[in-house]
Legacy VTK file of the C-alpha trace (Angstrom):
# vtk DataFile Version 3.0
C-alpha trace
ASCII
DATASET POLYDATA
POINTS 209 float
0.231 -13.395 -17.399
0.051 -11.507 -14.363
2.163 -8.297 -14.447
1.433 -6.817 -10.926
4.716 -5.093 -9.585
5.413 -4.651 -6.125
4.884 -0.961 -5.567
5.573 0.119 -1.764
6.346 3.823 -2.287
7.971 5.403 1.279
5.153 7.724 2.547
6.140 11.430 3.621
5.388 11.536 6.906
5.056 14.761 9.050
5.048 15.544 12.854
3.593 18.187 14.292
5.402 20.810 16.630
2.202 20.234 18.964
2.631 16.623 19.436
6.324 16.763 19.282
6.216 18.991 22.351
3.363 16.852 23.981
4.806 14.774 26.950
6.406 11.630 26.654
4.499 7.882 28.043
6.189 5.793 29.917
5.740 3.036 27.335
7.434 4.406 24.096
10.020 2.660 23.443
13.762 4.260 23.907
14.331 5.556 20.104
17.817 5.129 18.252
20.482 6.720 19.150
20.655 9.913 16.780
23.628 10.830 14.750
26.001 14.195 16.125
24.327 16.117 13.167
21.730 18.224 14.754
18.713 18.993 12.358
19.211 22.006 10.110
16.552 24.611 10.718
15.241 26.679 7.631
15.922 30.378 8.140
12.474 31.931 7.784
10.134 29.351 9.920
12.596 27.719 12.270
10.988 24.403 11.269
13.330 21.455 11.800
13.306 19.131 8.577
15.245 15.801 8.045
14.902 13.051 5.204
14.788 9.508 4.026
15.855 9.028 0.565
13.261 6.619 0.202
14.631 4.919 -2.487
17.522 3.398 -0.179
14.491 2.183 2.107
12.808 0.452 -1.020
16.347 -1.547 -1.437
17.184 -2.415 1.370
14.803 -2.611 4.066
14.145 -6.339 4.928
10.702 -6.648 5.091
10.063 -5.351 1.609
12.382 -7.705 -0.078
10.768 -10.158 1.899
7.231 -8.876 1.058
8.694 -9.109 -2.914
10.121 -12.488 -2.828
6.665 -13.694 -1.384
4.450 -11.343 -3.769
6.706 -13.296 -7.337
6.555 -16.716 -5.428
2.432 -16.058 -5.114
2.489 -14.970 -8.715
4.557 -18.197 -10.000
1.972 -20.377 -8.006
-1.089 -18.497 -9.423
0.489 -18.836 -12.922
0.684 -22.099 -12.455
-2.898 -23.252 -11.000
-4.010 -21.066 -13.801
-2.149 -22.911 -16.534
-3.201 -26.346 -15.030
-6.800 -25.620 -15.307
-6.560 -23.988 -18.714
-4.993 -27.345 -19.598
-8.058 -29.372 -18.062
-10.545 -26.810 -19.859
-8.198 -27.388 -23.524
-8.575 -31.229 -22.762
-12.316 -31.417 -22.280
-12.851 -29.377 -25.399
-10.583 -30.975 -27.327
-12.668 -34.302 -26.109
-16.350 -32.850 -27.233
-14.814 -31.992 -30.439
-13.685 -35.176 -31.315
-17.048 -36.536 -30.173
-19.024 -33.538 -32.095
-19.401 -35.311 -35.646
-21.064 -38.675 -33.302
-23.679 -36.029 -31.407
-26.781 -35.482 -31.397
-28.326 -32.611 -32.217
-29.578 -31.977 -28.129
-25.996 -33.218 -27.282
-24.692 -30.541 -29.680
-26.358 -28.101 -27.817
-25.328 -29.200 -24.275
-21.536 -29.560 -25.272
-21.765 -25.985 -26.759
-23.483 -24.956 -23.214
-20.611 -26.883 -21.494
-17.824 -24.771 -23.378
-19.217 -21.327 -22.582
-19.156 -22.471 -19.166
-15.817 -23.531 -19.354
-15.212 -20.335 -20.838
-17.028 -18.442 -18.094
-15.416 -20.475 -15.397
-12.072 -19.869 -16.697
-12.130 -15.960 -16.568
-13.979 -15.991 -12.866
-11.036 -18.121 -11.507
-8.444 -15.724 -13.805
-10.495 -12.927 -11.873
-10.396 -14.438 -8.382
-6.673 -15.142 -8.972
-6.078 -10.999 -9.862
-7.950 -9.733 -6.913
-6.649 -12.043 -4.210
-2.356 -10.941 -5.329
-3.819 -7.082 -5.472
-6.096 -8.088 -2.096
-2.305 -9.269 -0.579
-0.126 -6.670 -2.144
-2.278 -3.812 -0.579
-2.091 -5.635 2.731
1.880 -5.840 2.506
1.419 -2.128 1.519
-0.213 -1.290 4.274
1.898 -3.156 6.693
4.864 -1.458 5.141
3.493 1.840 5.951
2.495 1.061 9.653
5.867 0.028 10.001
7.620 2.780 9.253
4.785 5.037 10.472
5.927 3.727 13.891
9.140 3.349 13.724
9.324 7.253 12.704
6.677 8.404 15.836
9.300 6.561 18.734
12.591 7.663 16.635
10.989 11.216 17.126
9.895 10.565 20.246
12.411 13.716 21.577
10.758 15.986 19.235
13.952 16.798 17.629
12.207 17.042 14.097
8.923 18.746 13.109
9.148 17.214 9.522
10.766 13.861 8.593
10.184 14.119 4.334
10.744 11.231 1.448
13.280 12.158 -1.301
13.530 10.629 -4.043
15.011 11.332 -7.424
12.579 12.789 -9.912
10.055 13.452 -6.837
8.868 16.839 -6.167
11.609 17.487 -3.803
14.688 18.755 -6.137
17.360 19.573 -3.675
18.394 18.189 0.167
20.922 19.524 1.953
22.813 16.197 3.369
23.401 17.349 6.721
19.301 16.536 7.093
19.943 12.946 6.183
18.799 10.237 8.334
18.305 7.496 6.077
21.423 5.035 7.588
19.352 5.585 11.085
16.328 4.846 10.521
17.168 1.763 7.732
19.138 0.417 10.546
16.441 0.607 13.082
13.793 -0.480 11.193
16.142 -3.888 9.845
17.046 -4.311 13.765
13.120 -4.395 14.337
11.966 -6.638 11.878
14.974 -8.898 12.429
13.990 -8.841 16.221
10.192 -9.941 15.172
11.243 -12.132 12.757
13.820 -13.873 15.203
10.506 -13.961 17.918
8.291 -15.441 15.503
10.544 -18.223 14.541
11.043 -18.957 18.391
7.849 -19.308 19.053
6.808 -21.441 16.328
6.059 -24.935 16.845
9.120 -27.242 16.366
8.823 -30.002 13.795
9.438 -33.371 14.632
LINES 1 210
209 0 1 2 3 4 5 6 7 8 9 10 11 12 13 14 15 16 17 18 19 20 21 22 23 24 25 26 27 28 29 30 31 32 33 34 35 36 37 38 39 40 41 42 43 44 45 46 47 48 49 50 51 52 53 54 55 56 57 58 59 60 61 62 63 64 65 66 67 68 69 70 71 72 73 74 75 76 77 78 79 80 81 82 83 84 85 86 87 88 89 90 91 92 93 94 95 96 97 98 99 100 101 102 103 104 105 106 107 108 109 110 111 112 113 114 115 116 117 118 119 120 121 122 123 124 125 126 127 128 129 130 131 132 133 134 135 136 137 138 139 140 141 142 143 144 145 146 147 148 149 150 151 152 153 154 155 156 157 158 159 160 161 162 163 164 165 166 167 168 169 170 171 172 173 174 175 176 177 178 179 180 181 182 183 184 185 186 187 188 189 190 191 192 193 194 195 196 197 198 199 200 201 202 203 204 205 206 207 208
């Protein structure tokens, strides 16, 4: 019925050599630890490059499968709330038509008024349905995308990288080289993160009785 897929594609995501080299606020939090393999710098600009392979991110990053699970439990409810009041609308029809060879000819004319308003009523809800899932999976999106927007800004907080890319296979990016990798580091950050909110929230939620 509804065939919306949850589509949170990792962003490429590119710091400057300005505000790399800008200095540091007291605030920003300490960054991961960084792996021995120092970033590999292309011969002709000196730029220093690393990359996510963003498809590793999709998998296994917490808060999207969370964000999924939620996004097919909202389309199973809507599914259903739109199935019961089909149901209703079949049942009232159903009804008038049994009553249509007793009707007058006025009451002919308001049943027939009362169907196409049934029918009209039907597609507004279908409607109001399909925008509030898109309404929620652009918010998820968006959150998604803040998230690692962040996370990326204080795990490049030393300025180590100028560019932090998104490869995936098929993308516009045909070859790596490996040594740039840093997908294990940041996945791992960002999981220890959301965990950590995750773990806050619950804490601070009221206990049940």
């Amino acid at each position: 019925m509804f065939q919306y897929i949850l589509k949170l594609a990792l962003a490429i995501f590119i710091f400057s050599a300005f505000q790399a080299c800008s200095p540091k606020s007291d605030t920003v939090n300490e960054p991961p630890n960084k792996s021995d393999t120092l970033a590999v710098k292309t011969p002709t600009s000196g730029v220093r490059i690393a990359f996510i392979y963003g498809d590793s991110i999709n998998d296994s990053y917490q808060f999207l499968i969370d964000a999924k699970k939620e996004l097919e439990a909202e389309e199973k409810n809507m599914q259903g709330r739109l199935r019961a009041k089909l149901q209703r609308a079949e049942a009232r029809a159903m009804e008038l038509q049994q009553k249509a060879q007793t009707m007058t000819q006025t009451q002919m004319q308001e049943a027939q008024l009362e169907l196409q308003g049934l029918d009209i009523e039907m597609q507004q809800f279908q409607e109001k349905l399909a925008t509030d899932f898109r309404q929620r999976e652009s918010e998820l999106q968006g959150d998604y995308i803040g998230r690692v927007d962040s996370f990326l800004t204080r795990y490049n907080a030393d300025g180590l990288y100028d560019m932090i890319l998104n490869y995936q296979k098929g993308g516009q990016l045909l070859f790596m080289n490996t040594q740039m990798d840093i997908t294990n580091e940041v996945l791992k950050g960002l999981n220890e993160e959301y965990s950590a909110e995750m773990a806050a929230a619950k804490a601070a939620a009221p206990k049940s009785k």
